[in-house]
C-alpha positions in Angstrom: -113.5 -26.7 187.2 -113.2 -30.4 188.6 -112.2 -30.2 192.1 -111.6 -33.8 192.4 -108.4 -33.2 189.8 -107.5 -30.2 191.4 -107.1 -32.1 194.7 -105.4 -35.4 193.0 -102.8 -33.2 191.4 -102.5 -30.9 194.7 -101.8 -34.4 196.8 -98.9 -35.2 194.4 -97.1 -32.3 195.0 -94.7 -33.1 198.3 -94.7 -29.5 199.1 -98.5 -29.4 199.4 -98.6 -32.0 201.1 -95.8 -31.4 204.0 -97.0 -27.8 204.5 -100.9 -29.8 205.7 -99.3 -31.9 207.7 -97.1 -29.1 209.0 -100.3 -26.3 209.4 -102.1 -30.0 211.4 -99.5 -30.6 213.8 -99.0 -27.1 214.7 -102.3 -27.1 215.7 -104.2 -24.8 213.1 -106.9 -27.1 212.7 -107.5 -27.8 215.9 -110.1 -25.9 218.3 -109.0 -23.6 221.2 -110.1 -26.6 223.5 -107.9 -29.5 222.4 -104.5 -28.1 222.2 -103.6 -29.8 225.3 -103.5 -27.1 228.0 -105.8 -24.6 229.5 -106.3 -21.5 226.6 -106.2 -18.8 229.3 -105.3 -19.3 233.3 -106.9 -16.2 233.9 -109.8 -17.6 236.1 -113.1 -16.7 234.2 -114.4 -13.7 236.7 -110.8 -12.1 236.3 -111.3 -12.4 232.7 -114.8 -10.4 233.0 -113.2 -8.1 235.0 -110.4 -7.1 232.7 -113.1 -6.6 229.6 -114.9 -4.6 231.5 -112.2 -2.0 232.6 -111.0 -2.5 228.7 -114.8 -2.0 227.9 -114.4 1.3 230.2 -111.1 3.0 228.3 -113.1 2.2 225.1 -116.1 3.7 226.3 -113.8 7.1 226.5 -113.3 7.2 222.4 -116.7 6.3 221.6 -118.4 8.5 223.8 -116.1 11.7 222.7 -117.1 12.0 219.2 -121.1 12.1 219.7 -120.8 14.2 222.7 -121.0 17.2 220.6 -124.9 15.9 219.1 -126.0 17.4 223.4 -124.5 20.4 223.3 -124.5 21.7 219.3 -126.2 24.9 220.4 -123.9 25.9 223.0 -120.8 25.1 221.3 -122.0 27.3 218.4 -123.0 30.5 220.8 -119.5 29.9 222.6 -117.2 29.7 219.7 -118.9 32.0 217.5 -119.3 29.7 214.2 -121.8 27.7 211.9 -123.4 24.2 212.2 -121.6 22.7 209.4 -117.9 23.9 211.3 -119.2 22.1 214.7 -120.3 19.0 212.5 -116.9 19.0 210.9 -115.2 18.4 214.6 -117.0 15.1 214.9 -116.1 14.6 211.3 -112.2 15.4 211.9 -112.7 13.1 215.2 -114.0 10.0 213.4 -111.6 10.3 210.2 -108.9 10.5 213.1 -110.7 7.3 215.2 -110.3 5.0 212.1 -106.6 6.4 211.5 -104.8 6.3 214.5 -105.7 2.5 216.0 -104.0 1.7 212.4 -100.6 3.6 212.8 -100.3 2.1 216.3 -101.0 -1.1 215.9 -98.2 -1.4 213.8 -95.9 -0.4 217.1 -97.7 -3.3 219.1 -97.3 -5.6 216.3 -93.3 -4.6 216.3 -93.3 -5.0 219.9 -92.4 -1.6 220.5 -95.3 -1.1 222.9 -97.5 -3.6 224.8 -101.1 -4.0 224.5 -101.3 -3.0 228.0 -98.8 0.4 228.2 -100.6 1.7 224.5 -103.9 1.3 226.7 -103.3 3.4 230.2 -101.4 5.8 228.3 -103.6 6.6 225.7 -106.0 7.1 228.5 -103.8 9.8 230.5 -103.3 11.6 227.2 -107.1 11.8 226.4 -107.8 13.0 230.2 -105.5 15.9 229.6 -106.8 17.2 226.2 -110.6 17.3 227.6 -108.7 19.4 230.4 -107.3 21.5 227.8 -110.5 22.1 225.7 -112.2 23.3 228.7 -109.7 25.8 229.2 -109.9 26.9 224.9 -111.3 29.9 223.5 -110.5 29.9 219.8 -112.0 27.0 217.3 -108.6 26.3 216.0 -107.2 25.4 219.3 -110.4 22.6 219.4 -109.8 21.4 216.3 -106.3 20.6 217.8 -107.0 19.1 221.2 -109.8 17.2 219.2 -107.8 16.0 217.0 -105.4 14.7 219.6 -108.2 13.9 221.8 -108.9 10.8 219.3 -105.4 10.2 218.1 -104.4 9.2 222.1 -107.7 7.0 222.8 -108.9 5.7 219.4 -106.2 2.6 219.6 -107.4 1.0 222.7 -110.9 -0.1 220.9 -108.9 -2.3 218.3 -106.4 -3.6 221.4 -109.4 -4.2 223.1 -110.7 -6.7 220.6 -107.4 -8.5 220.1 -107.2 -9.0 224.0 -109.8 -10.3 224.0 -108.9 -12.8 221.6 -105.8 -13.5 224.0 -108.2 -14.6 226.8 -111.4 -15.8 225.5 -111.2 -19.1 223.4 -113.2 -19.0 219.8 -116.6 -20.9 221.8 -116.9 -18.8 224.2 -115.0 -15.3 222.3 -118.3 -13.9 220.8 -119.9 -13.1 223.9 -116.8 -11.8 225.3 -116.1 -9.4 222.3 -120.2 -8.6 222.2 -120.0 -7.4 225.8 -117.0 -5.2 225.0 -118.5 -3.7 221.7 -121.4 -3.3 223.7 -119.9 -1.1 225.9 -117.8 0.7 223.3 -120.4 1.6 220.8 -123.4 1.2 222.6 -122.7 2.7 225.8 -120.4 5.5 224.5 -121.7 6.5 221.1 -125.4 6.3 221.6 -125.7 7.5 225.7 -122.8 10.3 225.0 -125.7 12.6 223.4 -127.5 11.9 226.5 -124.8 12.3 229.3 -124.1 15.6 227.5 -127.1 17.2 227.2 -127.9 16.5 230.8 -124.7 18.0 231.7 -125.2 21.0 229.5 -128.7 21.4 230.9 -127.4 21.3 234.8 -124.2 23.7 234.6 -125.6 25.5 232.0 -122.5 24.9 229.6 -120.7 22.6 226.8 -117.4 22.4 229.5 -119.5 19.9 232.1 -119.5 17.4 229.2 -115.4 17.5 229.1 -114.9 18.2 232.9 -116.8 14.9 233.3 -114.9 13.1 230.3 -111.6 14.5 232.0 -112.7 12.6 235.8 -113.7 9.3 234.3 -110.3 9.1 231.9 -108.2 9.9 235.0 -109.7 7.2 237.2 -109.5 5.1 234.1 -105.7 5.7 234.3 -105.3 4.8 237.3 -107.0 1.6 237.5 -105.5 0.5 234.1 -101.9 1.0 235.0 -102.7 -1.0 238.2 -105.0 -3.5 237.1 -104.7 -4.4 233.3 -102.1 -7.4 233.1 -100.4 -8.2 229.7 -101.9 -10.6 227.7 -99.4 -10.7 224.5 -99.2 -14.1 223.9 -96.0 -14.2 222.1 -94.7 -12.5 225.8 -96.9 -14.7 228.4 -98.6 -17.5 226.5 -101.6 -18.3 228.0 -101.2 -15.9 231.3 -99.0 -18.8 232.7 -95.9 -16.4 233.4 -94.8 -12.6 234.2 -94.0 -10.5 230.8 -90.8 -10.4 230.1 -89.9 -6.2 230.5 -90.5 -4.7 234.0 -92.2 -2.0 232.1 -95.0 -4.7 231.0 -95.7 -5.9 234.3 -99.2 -4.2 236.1 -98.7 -4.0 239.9 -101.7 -6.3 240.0 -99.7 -9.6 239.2 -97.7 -9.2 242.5 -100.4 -10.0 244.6 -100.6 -13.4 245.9 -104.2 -13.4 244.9 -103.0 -13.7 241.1 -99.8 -15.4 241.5 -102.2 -18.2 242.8 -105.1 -18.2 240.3 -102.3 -17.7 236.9 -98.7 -18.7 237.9 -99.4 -22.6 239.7 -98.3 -24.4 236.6 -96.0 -23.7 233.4 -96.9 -24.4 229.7 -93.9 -22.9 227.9 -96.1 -24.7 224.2 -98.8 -21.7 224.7 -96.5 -19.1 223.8 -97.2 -18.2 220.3 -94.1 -17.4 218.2 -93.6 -13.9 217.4 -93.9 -13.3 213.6 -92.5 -10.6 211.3 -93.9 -7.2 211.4 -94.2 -5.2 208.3 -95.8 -1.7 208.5 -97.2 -2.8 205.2 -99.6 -5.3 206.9 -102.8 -3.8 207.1 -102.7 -3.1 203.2 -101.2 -7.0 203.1 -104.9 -7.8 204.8 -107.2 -5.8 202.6 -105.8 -7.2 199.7 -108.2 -10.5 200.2 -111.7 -9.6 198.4 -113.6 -10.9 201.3 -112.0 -8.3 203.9 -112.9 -5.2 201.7 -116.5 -6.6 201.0 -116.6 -6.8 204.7 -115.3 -3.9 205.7 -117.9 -2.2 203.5 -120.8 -4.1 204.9 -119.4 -3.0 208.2 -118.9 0.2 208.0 -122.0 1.5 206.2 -124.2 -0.3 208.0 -122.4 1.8 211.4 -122.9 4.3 209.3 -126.4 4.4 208.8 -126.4 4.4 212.3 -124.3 7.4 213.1 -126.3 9.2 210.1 -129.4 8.4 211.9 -128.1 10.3 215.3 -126.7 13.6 213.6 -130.3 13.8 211.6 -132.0 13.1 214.8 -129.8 16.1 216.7 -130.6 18.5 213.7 -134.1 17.4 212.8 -135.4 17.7 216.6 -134.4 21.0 216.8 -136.4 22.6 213.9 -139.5 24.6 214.1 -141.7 21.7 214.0 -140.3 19.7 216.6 -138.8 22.7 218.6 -137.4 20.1 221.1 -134.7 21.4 223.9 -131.1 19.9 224.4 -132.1 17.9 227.2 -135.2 16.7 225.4 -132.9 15.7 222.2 -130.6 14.2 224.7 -133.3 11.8 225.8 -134.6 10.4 222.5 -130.9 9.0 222.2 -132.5 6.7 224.5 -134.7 5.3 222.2 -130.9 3.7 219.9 -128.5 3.5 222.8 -131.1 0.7 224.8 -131.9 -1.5 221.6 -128.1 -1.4 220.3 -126.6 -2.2 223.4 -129.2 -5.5 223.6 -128.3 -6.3 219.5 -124.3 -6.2 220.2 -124.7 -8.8 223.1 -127.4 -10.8 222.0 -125.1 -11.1 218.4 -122.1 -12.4 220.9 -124.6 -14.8 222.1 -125.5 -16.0 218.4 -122.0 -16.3 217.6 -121.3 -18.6 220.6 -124.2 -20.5 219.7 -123.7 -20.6 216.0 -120.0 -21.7 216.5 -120.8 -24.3 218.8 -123.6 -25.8 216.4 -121.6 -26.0 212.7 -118.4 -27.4 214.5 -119.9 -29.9 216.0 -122.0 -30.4 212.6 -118.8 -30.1 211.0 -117.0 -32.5 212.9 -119.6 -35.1 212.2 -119.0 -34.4 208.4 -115.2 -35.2 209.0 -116.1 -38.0 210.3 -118.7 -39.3 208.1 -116.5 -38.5 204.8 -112.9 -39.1 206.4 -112.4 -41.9 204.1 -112.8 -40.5 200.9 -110.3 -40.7 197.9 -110.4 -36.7 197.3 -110.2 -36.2 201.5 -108.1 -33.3 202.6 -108.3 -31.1 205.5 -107.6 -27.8 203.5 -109.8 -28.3 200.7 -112.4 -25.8 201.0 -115.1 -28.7 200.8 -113.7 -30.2 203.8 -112.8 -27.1 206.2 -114.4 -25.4 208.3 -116.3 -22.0 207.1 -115.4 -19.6 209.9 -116.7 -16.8 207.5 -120.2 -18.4 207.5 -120.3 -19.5 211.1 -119.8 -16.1 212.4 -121.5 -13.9 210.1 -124.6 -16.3 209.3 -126.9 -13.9 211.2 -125.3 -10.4 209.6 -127.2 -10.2 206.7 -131.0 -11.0 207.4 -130.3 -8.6 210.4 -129.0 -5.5 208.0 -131.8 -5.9 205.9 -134.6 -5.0 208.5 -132.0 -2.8 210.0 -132.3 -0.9 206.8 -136.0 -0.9 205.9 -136.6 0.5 209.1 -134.0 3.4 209.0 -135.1 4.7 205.3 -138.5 4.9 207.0 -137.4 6.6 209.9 -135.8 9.4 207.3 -139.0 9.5 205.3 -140.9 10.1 209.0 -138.3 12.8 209.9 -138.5 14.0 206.1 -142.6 14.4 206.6 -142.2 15.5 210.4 -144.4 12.5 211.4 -145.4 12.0 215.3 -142.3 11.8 217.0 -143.6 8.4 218.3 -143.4 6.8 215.5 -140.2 8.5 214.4 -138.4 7.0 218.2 -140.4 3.5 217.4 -138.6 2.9 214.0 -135.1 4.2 215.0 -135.2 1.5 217.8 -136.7 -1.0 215.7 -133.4 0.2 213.4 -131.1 0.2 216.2 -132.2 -3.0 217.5 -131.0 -5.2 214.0 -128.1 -2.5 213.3 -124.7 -2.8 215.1 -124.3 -6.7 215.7 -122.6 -7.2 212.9 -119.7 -5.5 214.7 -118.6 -7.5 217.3 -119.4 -10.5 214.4 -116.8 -9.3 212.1 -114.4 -8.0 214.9 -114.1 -11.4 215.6 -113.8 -12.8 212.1 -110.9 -10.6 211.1 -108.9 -11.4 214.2 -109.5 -15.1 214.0 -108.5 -15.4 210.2 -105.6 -13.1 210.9 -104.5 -14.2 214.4 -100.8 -13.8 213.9 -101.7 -9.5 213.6 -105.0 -9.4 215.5 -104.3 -5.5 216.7 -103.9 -4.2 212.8 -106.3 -6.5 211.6 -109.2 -4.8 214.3 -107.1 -1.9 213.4 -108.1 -1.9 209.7 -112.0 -2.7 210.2 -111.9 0.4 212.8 -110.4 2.2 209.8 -112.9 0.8 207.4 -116.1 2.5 209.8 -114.9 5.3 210.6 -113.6 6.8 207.5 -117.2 5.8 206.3 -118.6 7.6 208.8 -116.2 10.8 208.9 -117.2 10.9 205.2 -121.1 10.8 204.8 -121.3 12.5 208.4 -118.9 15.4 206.3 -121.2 15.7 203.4 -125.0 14.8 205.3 -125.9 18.4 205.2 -124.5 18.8 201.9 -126.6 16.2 200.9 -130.0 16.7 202.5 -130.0 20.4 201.6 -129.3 18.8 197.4 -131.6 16.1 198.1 -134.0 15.6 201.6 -134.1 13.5 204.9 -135.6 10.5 203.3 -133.1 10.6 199.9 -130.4 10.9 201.8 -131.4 7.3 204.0 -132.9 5.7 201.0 -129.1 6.3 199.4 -127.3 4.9 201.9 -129.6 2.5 202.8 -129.5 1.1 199.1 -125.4 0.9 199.2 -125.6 -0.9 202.2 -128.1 -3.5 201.2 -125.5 -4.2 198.3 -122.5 -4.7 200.5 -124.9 -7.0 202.8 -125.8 -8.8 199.5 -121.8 -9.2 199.0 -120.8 -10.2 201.9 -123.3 -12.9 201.4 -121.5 -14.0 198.3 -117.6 -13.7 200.0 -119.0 -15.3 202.8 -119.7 -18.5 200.8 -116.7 -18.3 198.4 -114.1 -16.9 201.1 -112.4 -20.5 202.0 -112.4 -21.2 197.7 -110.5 -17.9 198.1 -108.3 -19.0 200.9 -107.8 -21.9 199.4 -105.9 -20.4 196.2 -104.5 -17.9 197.6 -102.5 -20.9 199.6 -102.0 -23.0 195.9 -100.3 -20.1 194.7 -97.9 -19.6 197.8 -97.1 -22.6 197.6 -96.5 -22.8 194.2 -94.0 -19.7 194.0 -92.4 -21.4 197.3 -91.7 -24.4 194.7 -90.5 -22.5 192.0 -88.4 -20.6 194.2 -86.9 -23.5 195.7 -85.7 -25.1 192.0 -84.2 -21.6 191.0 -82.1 -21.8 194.3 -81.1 -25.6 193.3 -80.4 -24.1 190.3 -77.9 -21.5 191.5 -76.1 -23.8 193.6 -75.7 -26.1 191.1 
């Protein structure tokens, strides 16, 4: 195919060529910094502050679901059922995780609720159902207040990332979403196993774990219906104003301390239009190839990770290794510490890696401005946000996965439990930045829906994960411990391997995908002349 055709014939189209100049003057081509006023007026520390008490409310869905891997025992003694019916609530929680961020983002996309109001009171109704389960005596009623549990707190993880991307411009908005994914996944799923077990070890019973999950969510609460402003940009713009409903507004903007740091100046041109909502738009966004490849790379490669904790809480229990719950609860350690480093050190690459192929990128434009075929949407000319922030994912998921099919061989073979803690960290340590990577990709290239679009890549790894953590003891009693990694780990080296290829071809995609709007905008157009005529 002869791209320098394709272009000529794409430049005599007038339609083509108004909607560049339109998509250039509105700015889409332009970086976060060169729009003419300030991205955010939150002052930088404030911005810290509210990703870290976002980070917090996260921390609350991730660190519910693994909980369970402390205190498996226990729960199995108290409620009087198998293994397989305890592994099925952490199942039912994660199938509900991926589910629920989807169905509400569609309410924050609507504007029914704010970012803000969907955050504290999700909080308030997972405080109350760890009340409740500390109060339950029948399975069924847990498999209720569990399944409510993550339907209440589950949302704020994908409104998390899309705030972020209200605040943080795309320079600096890797290391701000790789400090929030850090303390989402890291912190919660990996150190939940831990908390609990320690808990469970001290009172002497499964309850501590929810009685402490119940304190932190109320203060959580609290402190996010007084502290966490709105940051809707189609409501405040860039933090320059109060949001519009009273019911928006956190008691925190009437202090003269942030009245002076936000609301000194006005710049009416940062607020962002509102654009149509369809509860169709999460399906609208995995229809593009490279979303679905991603989502796959994603969410197996999470999963792998999860896999690797519920084999470690089974395996360590066996005759062989005979470990206790607070002994089990401690080799958590040995993920939690190396993934929490890999999410933030992969929001460091990403702020690196974008600042080095713009400004490579600009220097192209410059250099090549001149040409005959130039054109600022042509995939040869724009910028490969795909590539920039995903460059590191793949290299990083292959040594991810070498090292987790070993650890399963090593648990398969009960190896030195040394060696088995040496390779899960080595595993850990290359496994979960690719998270906060294409969090960020997936809200950039979909800005105008950024809560569904984190919505759908929640949905994406968790429905993974609800599905092979739902079948692993299926599968290791059909096949073993090392079968069951090398399996997974050869499905997610294929995705990794695909995501390569979208990542190269994604603005090609783009690219078309645009040709072809505007093409059945044109035709459109002439049948409507017709008609009048």
């Amino acid at each position: 195919m002869d791209t320098t055709e394709d272009n000529e014939s794409n430049h005599s189209l007038p339609t083509a060529q108004k909607y560049i100049t339109r998509a250039t003057e509105n700015g889409d081509f332009k970086d976060d910094d060169e729009q003419g006023y300030p991205y955010s007026t939150v002052p930088k520390a404030q911005i810290y502050f509210i990703i870290s008490l976002l980070g917090s409310v996260g921390l609350l869905s991730t660190i519910a679901g693994p909980s369970l891997f402390g205190c498996l025992n226990q729960m199995e003694k108290a409620f009087g059922v198998s293994s397989q019916k305890i592994d099925l609530l952490i199942t039912v929680y994660s199938a509900v995780q991926g589910a629920s961020p989807t169905i509400v983002s569609i309410f924050i996309d609507f504007g029914f609720i704010s970012k803000r109001n969907a955050t504290w009171l999700g909080a308030l109704v997972y405080a109350w159902m760890c009340f409740g389960i500390t109060q339950c005596k029948e399975y069924k009623g847990l498999f209720a207040l569990r399944f409510f549990q993550a339907f209440a707190i589950s949302p704020v993880i994908s409104i998390n990332n899309s705030v972020c991307a209200d605040l943080a411009p795309k320079k600096e908005r890797g290391l701000i979403t790789g400090i929030v994914g850090g303390v989402q996944v890291s912190l919660g799923s990996a150190f939940a196993p831990v908390i609990s077990a320690a808990l469970t070890e001290r009172f002497g019973s499964y309850k501590a774990m929810f009685y402490y999950l119940f304190i932190l969510a109320s203060c959580s609460t609290v402190l996010s219906f007084i502290c966490l402003p709105s940051t809707d940009r189609s409501d405040v713009g860039n933090g320059y104003r109060k949001p519009k409903k009273l019911i928006n507004r956190a008691p925190l903007i009437y202090t003269k301390f942030w009245a002076k740091r936000c609301y000194q100046k006005e710049y009416p041109q940062s607020i962002v239009p509102k654009k149509k909502a369809t509860p169709l738009l999460p399906f609208l966004i995995i229809k593009k190839l490279e979303v679905i490849v991603l989502l796959l790379a994603s969410g197996l490669q999470f999963t792998q990770w999860t896999v690797a904790m519920t084999a470690m809480a089974h395996v360590l229990a066996n005759s062989h290794y005979n470990k206790g719950t607070l002994e089990i609860g401690k080799c958590f350690l040995a993920m939690g510490l190396p993934t929490l480093v890999s999410i933030i050190s992969s929001g460091k690459l990403m702020n690196y890696c974008y600042k080095k192929h713009k400004k490579q990128h600009d220097k192209f434009l410059e250099e090549n401005c001149g040409n005959a075929d130039y054109d600022i949407e042509h995939p040869k000319y724009k910028f490969n946000l795909y590539r920039t922030r995903l460059y590191y994912a793949t290299p990083a998921q292959i040594i991810s996965t070498f090292c987790f099919i070993v650890y399963g061989w090593l648990l398969q073979y009960n190896k030195p439990l040394w060696l088995v803690l040496l390779f899960v960290a080595f595993a850990s340590l290359f496994s979960n930045g690719i998270l906060p990577m294409s969090t960020v990709i997936i809200i950039e290239t979909n800005p105008e829906s950024g809560s569904s679009a984190a919505a759908l890549l929640n949905l994406g790894r968790c429905e993974l994960c609800a599905i092979f953590v739902g079948v692993y003891t299926y599968m290791v009693n059909a096949w073993s411990v090392g079968w069951c990694f090398t399996f997974l780990g050869i499905l997610t080296i294929m995705a990794s391997l695909a995501l390569q290829y979208a990542m190269r071809r994604q603005p090609y995609w783009d690219y078309e995908r645009k040709q072809k709007k505007i093409a059945k905008e044109l035709e459109n157009s002439k049948d409507k002349q017709e008609v009048d005529v």
